[in-house]
C-alpha angles and dihedrals in degrees: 000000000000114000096245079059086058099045086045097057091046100047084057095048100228114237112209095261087051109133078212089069086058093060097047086051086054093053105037107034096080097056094036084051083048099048089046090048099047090059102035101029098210114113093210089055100054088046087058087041101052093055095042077065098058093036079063090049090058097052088041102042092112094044102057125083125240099256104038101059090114098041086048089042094051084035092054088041092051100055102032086058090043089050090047091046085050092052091041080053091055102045093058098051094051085048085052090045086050093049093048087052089045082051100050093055089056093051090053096046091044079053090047101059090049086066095093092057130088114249097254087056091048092053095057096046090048091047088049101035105036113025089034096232123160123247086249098049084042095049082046091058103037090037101235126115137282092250096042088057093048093048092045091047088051097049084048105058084046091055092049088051097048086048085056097047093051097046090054090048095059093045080055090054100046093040087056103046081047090061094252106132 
């Protein structure tokens, strides 16, 4: 759009049924979807964000001079996708913080089963499960043998699994003498 186009359209003072408001949207869209997708990188987003833009032209129209529409328009465009970057930003972080917490509740709980267990069983399950070391490098480090390790694994893991069953037999209990089918 020429700048007498421009001038033209805000002398006017566009309402938001002005064909003149289309024409600004023509010549404007593809730089403003340009600007938006050179800082977020996602095409969908650009496109929302691009008309987020023109939705605030609308609204503004009275209120802009003459000469300035394109340097509102790329304005507007800059800090509405920085404050939806920043949003997307926080978001994550409080989904990361949600996870970690997530996290910490199965790592107490993985704690918790291994409860049952005598320190020197704990310490091989610990040393396989968590740390990802092989029967042979755990019997090295706790000086037992390769097959010790792998029995008392093994027991272990049975134990673990006995202690579970008959967790969840007891919730079922209590669940049922509380009315909960």
């Amino acid at each position: 759009m020429k700048r007498g186009e421009v001038v033209g359209c805000l002398q006017k003072k566009c309402n938001s049924n002005d064909l003149n408001i289309l024409q600004l949207f023509n010549a404007y869209k593809t730089g403003v979807f340009r600007f938006a997708l050179s800082i977020t990188r996602d095409v969908y987003l650009s496109e929302d964000i691009t008309q987020e833009v023109f939705l605030k032209l609308i609204q503004n129209i009275n209120q802009i001079e003459d000469a300035e529409i394109k340097s509102w328009l790329l304005t507007t465009t800059k800090n509405l996708t920085l404050n939806i970057m920043r949003k997307r930003s926080f978001e994550m972080c409080e989904t990361y913080e949600s996870l970690s917490a997530k996290e910490d509740n199965y790592q107490s709980d993985f704690f918790s089963m291994l409860d049952c267990l005598d320190e020197t069983e704990q310490q091989i399950v610990v040393l396989h499960i968590v740390n990802g070391l092989k029967h042979k490098e755990i019997a090295q480090i706790m000086d037992m043998k390769p097959g010790t390790v792998r029995q008392r694994y093994a027991r272990s893991l049975k134990l673990i699994k006995q202690t579970l069953i008959e967790g969840n037999q007891n919730l079922k209990h209590q669940k049922e003498s509380c009315g909960y089918k």
